[in-house]
C-alpha positions in Angstrom: 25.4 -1.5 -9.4 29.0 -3.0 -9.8 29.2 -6.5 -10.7 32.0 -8.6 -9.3 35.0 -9.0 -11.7 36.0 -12.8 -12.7 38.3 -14.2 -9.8 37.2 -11.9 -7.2 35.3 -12.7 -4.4 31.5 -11.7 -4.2 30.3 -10.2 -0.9 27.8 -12.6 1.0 24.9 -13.5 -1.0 25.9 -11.2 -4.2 26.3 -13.1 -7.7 29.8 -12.4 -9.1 30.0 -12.3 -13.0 31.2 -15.9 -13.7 27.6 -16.6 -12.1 25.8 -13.9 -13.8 26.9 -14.7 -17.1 25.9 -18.7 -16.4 22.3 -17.6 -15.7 19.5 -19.0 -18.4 17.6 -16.9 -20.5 15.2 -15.8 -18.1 15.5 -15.8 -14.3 12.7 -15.9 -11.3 12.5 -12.8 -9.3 14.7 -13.7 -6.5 17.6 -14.4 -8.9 16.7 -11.3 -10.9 17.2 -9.4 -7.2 20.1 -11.6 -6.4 21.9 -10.1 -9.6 20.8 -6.2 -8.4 21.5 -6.8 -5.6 18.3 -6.2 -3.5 15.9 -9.2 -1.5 13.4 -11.0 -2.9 10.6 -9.1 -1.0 12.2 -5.2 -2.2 12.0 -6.9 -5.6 8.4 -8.2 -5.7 7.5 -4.9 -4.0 9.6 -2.6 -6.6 7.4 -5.2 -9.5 4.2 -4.1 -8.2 4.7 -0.5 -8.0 5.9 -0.7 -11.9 9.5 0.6 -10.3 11.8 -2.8 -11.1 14.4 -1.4 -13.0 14.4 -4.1 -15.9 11.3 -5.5 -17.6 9.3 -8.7 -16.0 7.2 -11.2 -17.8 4.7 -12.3 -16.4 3.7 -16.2 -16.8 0.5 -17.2 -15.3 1.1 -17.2 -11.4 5.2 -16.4 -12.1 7.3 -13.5 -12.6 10.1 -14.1 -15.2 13.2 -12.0 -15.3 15.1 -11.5 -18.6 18.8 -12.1 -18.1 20.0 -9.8 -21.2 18.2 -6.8 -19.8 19.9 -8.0 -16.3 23.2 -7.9 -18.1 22.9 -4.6 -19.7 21.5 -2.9 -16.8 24.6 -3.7 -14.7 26.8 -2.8 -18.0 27.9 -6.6 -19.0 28.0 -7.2 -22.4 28.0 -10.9 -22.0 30.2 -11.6 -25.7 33.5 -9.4 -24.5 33.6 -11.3 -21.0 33.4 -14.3 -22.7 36.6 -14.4 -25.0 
């Protein structure tokens, strides 16, 4: 999964990396899917088979995305891009 490089422009609907490395700490599921690039129903689906490629937390009735794992799953390493 190739994340868009700073000043180009992302397809429809991808998150390029200025965007990706803006992102809070944690993300919802459609933002988490956003960033791999699949929809928000593939990703809840790919969550309950225990098949989402990074980890989820679950909070009550939400789904919580960590944004580091997001980041090293698509190969950013969030301190380089930012110097």
């Amino acid at each position: 999964m190739a994340v868009q490089e700073a000043g180009e422009q992302a397809p429809s609907g991808a998150m390029g990396l200025e965007e990706l490395l803006a992102l809070p700490a944690t993300v919802n599921v459609t933002t988490a899917g956003r960033a791999l690039g699949i929809g928000r129903d593939k990703a809840y689906e790919l969550i309950r088979s225990g098949q989402f490629p990074v980890r989820t937390l679950p909070l009550g009735g939400t789904i919580r995305v960590p944004t580091a794992e997001l980041w090293k799953i698509l190969g950013v390493d969030a301190r380089a891009e930012r110097e």
